[in-house]
N, C-alpha and C positions, 0 to 999 in steps of 0.2 A: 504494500500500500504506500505513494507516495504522500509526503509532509507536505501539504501546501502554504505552510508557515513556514517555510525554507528560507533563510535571507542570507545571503551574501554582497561580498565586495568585490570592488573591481581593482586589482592592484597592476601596477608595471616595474617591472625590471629592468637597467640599463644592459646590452645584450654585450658590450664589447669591457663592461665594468662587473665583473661576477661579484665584487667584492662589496658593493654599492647599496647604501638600506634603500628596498625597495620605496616607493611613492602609491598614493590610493588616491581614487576617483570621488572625486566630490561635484556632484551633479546640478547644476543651475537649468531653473526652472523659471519661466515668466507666473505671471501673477494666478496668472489663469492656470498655470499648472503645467503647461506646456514645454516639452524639453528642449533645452536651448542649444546643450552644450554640457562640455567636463573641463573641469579643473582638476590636476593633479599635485597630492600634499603631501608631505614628510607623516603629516599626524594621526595616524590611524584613527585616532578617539572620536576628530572631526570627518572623518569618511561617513559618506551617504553609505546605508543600509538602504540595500536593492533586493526584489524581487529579481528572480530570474529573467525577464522578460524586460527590462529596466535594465539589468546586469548587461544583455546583449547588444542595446541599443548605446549604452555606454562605449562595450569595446568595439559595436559598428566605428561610431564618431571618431573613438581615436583612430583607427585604422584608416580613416580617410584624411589624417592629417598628415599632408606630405611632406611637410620639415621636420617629422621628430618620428610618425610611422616606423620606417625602417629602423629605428635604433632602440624601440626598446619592444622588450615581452611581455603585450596586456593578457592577463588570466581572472579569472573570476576563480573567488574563492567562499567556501563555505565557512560559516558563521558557525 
């Protein structure tokens, strides 16, 4: 049976820095609720808790960001 109270985050990795403390997705939203965008932060505590569905749409956006895409590893992680 799956949990539908599953939450996760969206974190990245620098790819060419193994050594590097990962950063976590912090999700801007317009008023209305509307997803805008990510931001990415040192501070775990401050990271948006995501749905699964919210988690993907996260790592869609970074993925289409063509000056920093290739350099680092977004994964979504359980909570």
């Amino acid at each position: 049976m799956e949990n539908n109270e599953q939450r996760y985050m969206v974190q990245q990795n620098k790819i060419n820095e193994p050594g590097k403390p990962p950063v976590f997705a912090r999700v801007m939203r317009s008023k209305e609720g509307v997803f805008e965008g990510v931001s990415f932060i040192k501070n775990k505590d401050k990271a948006s808790v995501l749905t699964m569905a919210q988690a993907q749409e996260a790592v869609a956006w970074a993925a289409k960001k063509k000056s920093a895409a290739h350099e680092y590893a977004t994964t979504i992680i359980s909570l």
